[in-house]
LORO-159648 format. One record per residue (C-alpha): residue number from 1; y, x, z. Coordinates in pm, 1 decimal, padded with zeros to 6 digits. Each point is the difference from the previous one (the first is absolute). Layout:
N
@nr->NUM yy->Y xx->X zz->Z
...
//
This chain:
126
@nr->1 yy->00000.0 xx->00000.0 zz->00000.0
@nr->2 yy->00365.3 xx->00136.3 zz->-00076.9
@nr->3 yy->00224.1 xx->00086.5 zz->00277.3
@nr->4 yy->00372.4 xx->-00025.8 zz->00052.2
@nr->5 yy->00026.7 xx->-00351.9 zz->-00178.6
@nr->6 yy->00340.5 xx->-00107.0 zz->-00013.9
@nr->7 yy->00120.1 xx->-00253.7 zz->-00160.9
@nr->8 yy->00379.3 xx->00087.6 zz->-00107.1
@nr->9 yy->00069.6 xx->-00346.7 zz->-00116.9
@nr->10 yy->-00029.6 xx->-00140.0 zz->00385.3
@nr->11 yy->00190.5 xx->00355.9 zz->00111.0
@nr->12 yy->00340.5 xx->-00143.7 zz->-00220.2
@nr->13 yy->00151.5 xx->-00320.4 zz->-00019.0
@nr->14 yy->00109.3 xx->00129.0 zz->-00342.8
@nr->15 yy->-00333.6 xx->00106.7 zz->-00125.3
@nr->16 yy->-00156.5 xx->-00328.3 zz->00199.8
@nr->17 yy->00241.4 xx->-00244.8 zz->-00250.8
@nr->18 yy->-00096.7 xx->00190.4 zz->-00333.4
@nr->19 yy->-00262.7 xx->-00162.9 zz->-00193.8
@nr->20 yy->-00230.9 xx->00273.0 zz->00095.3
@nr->21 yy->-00182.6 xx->00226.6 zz->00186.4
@nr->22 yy->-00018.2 xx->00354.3 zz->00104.4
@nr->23 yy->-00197.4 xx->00141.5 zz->00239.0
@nr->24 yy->-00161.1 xx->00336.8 zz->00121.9
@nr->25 yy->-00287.9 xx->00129.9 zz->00054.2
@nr->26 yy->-00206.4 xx->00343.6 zz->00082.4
@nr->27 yy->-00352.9 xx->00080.0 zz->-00128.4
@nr->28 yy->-00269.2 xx->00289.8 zz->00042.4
@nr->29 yy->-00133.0 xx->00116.2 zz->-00280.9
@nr->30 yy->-00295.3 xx->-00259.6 zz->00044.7
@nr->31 yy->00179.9 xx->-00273.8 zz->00027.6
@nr->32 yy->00219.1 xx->00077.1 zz->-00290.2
@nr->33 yy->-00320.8 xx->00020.3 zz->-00230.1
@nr->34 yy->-00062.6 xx->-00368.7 zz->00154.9
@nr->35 yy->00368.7 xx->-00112.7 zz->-00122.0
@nr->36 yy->-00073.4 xx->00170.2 zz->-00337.4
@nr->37 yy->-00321.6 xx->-00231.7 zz->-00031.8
@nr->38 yy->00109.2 xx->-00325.5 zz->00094.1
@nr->39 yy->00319.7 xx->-00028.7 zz->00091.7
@nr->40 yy->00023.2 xx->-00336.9 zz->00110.1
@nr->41 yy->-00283.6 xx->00032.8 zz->00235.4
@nr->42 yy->00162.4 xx->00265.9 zz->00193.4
@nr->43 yy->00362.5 xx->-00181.2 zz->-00028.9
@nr->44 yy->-00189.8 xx->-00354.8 zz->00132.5
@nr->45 yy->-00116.7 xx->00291.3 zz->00307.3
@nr->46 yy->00411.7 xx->00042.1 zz->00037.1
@nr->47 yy->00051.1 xx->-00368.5 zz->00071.3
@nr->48 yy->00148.6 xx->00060.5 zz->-00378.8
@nr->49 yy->-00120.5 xx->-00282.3 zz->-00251.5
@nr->50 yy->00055.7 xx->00053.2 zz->-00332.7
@nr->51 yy->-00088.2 xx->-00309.8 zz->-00272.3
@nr->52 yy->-00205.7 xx->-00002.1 zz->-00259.6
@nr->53 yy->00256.9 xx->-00034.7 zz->-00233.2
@nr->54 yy->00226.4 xx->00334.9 zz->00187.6
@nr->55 yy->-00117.1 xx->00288.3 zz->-00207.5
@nr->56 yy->-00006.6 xx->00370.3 zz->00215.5
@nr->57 yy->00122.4 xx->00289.3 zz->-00165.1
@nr->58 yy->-00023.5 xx->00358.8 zz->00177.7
@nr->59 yy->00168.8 xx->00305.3 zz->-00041.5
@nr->60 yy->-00137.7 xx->00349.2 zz->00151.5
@nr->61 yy->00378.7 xx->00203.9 zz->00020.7
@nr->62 yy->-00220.5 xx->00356.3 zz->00023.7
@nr->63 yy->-00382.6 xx->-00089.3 zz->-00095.8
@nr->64 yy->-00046.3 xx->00334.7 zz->-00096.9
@nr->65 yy->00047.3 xx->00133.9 zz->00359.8
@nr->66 yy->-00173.5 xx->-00282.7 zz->00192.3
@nr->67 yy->-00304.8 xx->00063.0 zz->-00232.7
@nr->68 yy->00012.5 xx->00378.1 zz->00122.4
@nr->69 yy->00078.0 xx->00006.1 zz->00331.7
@nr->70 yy->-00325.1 xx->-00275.7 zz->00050.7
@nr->71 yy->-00224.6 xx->00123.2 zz->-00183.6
@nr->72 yy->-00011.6 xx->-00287.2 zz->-00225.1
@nr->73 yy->00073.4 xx->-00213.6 zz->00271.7
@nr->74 yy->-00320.4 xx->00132.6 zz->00181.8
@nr->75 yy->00173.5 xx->00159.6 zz->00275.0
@nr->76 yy->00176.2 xx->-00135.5 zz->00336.4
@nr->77 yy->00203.6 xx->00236.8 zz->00057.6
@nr->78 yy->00323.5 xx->-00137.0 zz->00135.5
@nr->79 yy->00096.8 xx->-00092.8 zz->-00349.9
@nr->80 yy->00214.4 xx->-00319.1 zz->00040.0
@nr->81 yy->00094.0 xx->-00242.8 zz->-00307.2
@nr->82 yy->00300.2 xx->-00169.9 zz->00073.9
@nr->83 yy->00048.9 xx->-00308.1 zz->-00191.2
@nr->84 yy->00325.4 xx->-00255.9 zz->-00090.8
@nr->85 yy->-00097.4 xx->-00328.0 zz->-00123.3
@nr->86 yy->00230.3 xx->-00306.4 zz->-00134.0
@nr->87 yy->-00027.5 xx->-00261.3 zz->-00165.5
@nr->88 yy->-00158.9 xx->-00391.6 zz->-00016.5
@nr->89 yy->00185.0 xx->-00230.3 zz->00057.0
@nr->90 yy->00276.0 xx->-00075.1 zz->-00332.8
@nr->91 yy->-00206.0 xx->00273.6 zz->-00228.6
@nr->92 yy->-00338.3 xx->-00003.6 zz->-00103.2
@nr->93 yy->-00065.7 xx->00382.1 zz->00082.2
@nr->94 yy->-00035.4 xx->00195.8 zz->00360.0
@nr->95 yy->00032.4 xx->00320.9 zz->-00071.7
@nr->96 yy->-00100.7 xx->00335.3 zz->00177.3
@nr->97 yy->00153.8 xx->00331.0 zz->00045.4
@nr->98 yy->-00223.0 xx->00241.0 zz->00186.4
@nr->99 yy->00085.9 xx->00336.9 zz->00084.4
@nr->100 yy->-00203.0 xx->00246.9 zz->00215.2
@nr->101 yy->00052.8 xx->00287.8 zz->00209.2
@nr->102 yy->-00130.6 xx->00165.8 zz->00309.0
@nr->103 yy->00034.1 xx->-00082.7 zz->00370.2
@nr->104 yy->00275.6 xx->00315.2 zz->00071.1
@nr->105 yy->00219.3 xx->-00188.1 zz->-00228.9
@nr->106 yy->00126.9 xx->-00300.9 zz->00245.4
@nr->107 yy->00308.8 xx->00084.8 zz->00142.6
@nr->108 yy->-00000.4 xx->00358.0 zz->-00162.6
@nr->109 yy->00299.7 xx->-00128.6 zz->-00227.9
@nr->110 yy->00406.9 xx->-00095.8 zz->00091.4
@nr->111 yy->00046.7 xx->-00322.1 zz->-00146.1
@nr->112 yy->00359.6 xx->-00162.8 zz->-00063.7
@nr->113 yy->-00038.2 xx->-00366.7 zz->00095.0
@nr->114 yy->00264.5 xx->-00236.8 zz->-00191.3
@nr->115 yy->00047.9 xx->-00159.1 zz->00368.1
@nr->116 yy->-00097.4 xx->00001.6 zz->00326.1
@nr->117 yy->-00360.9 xx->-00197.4 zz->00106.0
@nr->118 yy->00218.6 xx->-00267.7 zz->00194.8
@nr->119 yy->00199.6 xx->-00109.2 zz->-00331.0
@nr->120 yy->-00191.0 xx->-00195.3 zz->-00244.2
@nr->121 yy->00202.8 xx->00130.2 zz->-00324.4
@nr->122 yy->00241.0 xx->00309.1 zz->-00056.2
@nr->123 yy->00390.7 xx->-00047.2 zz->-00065.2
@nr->124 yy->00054.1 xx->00291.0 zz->-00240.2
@nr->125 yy->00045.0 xx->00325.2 zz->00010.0
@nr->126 yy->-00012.0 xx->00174.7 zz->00321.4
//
């Protein structure tokens, strides 16, 4: 089962009014192989239902280093896939942007937020 589900739609008031979705997600390299295969079995796992109708597209950002640093996907080795969904609701596609790296990774990196956690949408420049 993926970990750090969250569903960015119920985070924002903005996002929650769109007529969409987008939500995160976090995979092993196990799991990910499970998404690859059927999608909407491991989204339905999520609590995230997808019709019949709702085609999935997915996009690997650097397939060419997951495949390496796994093994073919063979290895647990702290890989994580970190995945962005949206979609559903007003368009007939949820799409998939994955992109993997290793555990030293989280927090390694300074990131410029466009506003503080507590505000729900930035004012401009800064």
């Amino acid at each position: 089962m993926p970990s750090k589900i969250v569903d960015l739609s119920a985070r924002s008031k903005i996002l929650r009014d769109e007529p969409f979705h987008v939500h995160f997600w976090e995979c092993t390299p196990k799991e990910y192989l499970s998404q690859l295969k059927s999608p909407r079995k491991l989204l339905a796992k999520m609590g995230i239902e997808i019709p019949a109708d709702c085609r999935i597209e997915t996009t690997i950002e650097n397939h060419d280093w997951l495949e390496e640093h796994t093994k073919g996907f063979a290895a647990a080795n702290g890989t994580i896939i970190c995945n962005v969904g949206g979609g559903n609701i007003a368009r007939g596609v949820y799409r998939i942007v994955s992109y993997a790296h290793d555990h030293s990774s989280i927090g390694k990196f300074k990131k410029r937020l466009l506003h503080s956690p507590e505000l729900e949408e930035a004012t401009g420049k800064r």
